[in-house]
C-alpha positions as CSV (number, residue, x, y, z in Angstrom):
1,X,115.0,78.7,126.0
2,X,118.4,79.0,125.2
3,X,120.4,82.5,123.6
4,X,120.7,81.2,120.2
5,X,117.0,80.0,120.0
6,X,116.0,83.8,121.6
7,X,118.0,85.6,119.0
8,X,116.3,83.4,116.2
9,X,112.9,84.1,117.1
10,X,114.0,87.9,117.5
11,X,115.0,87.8,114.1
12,X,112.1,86.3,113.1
13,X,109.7,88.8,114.7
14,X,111.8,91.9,112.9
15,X,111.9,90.6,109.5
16,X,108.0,90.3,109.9
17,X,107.8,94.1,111.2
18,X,110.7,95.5,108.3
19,X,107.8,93.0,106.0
20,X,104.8,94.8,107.3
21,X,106.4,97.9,107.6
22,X,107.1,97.9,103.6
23,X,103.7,96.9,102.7
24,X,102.6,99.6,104.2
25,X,105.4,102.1,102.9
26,X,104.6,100.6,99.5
27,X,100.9,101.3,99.9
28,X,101.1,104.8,101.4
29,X,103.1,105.8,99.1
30,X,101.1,104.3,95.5
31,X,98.0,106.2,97.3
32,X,100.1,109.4,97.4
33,X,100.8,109.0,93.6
34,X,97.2,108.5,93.2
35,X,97.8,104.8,92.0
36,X,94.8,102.4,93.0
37,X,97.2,99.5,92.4
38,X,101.0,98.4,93.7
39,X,103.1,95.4,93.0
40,X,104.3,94.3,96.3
41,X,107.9,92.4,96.2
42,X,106.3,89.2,97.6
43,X,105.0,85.7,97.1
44,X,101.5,85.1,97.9
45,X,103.3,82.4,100.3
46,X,105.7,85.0,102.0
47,X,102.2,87.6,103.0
48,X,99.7,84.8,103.4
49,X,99.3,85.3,107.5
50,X,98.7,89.2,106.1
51,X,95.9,88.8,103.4
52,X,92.7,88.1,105.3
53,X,93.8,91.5,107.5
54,X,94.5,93.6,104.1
55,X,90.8,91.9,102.8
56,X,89.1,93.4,105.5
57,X,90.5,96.7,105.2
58,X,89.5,96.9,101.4
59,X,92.3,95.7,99.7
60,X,92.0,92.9,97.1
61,X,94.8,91.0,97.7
62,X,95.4,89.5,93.5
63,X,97.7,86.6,93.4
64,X,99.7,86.5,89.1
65,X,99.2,83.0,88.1
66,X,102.4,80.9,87.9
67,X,104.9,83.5,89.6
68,X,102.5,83.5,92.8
69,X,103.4,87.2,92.6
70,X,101.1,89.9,94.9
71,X,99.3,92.8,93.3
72,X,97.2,94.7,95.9
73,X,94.3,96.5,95.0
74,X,92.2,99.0,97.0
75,X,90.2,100.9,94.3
76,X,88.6,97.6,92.9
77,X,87.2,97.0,96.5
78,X,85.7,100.0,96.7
């Protein structure tokens, strides 16, 4: 593997952490507020790898109908 190709896929695997690691800020923080609900700043396309891992921690993972928007929802699940 050459640099350039090395630098892409190191790019690749920290815009997926920074994406992960927002989710997660986003949810933390919504349950600190005492929210059961948060609008994350994704398409259903960009989290898709994530969902089935949120579903089986709980959180409904509701995808808006025409914007492909992603609402998570952990007090429906419970």
């Amino acid at each position: 593997m050459n640099i350039i190709e090395e630098l892409t896929q190191e790019v690749i695997g920290k815009k997926e952490y920074y994406k992960l690691k927002r989710i997660a800020e986003i949810i933390g923080n919504n349950v600190l507020e005492g929210n059961k609900m948060a609008r994350l700043p994704y398409t259903f396309n960009e989290i898709e790898a994530y969902a089935d891992q949120l579903e089986a921690s709980n959180i409904l993972v509701l995808v808006e109908a025409g914007t492909t928007r992603v609402t998570l929802d952990w007090g429906l699940a419970n």
